[in-house]
N, C-alpha and C positions, 0 to 999 in steps of 0.2 A: 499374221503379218510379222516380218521380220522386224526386230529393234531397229536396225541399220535402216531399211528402207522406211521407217518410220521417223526417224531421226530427219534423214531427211526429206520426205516431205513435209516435215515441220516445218524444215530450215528453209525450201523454198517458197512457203505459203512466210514466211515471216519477210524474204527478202521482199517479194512480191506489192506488202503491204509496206515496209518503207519505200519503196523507189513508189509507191501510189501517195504514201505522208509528205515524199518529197514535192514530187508536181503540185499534188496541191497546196502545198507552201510556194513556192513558185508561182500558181493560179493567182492565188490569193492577193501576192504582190503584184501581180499585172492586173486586178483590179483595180486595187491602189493606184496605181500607173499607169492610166489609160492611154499614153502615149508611146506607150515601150512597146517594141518593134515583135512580133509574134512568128514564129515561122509556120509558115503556110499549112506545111504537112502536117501541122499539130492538129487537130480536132479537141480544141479547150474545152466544147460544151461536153464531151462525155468525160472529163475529169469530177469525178465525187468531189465536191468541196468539203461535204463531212466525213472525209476519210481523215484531214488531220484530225480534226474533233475524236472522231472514234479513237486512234493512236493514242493520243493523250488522255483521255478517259481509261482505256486496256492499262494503261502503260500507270498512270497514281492510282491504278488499282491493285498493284503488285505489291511486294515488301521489297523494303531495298535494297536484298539482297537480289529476288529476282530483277528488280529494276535494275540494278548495275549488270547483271548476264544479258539481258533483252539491250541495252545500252551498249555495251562493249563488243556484245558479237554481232549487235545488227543495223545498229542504226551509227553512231559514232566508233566504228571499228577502232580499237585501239591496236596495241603490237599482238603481233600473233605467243600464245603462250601468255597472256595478262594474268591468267588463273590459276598460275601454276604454285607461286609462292603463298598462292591464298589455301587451293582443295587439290586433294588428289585426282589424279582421272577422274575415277571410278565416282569419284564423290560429284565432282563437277558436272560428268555426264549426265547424272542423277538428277540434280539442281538445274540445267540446262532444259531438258526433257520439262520438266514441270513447269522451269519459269515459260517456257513456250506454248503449252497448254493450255497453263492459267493465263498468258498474256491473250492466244486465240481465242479462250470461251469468253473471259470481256470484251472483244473487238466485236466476235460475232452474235454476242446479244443485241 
């Protein structure tokens, strides 16, 4: 397998999993809320509610370095180039690559 095409399917199994952390933060609050208005087309009961729970479990299982990589490039986007006054490419890519691995094999335990 190609690095590049690995890269990215990291990157879209990571997006995947925030926009699934977010809904069910979202869920979670319309439990809360049983009065707040839901749109129809949603099907709520097949949102995982322990998809946040898993998130945040993967995510204080990292070091802070990868939890600031997993933070900045996928959940809390910051500017594009955040990393640059920090690691080089080469080095970032590096750090990138593993912080997304190691954040995958805790989500998917």
């Amino acid at each position: 397998m190609k690095v590049g095409s690995h890269i990215s399917k990291l990157e879209d199994k990571l997006f995947e999993i925030r926009d699934l952390y977010f809904v069910s933060l979202s869920f979670s609050y319309l439990n809360h809320f049983p009065n707040t208005q839901v749109p129809s087309s949603q099907n709520m009961e097949q949102i995982p509610i322990c998809a946040a729970i898993r998130t945040l479990i993967a995510y204080k299982n990292l070091s802070p370095i990868y939890q600031e990589i997993i933070n900045n490039e996928f959940f809390y986007q910051n500017y594009d180039g955040w990393w640059k006054d920090i690691y080089s490419p080469k080095e970032f890519k590096e750090k990138k690559i593993i912080a997304m691995e190691k954040f995958l094999s805790y989500y998917e335990d």
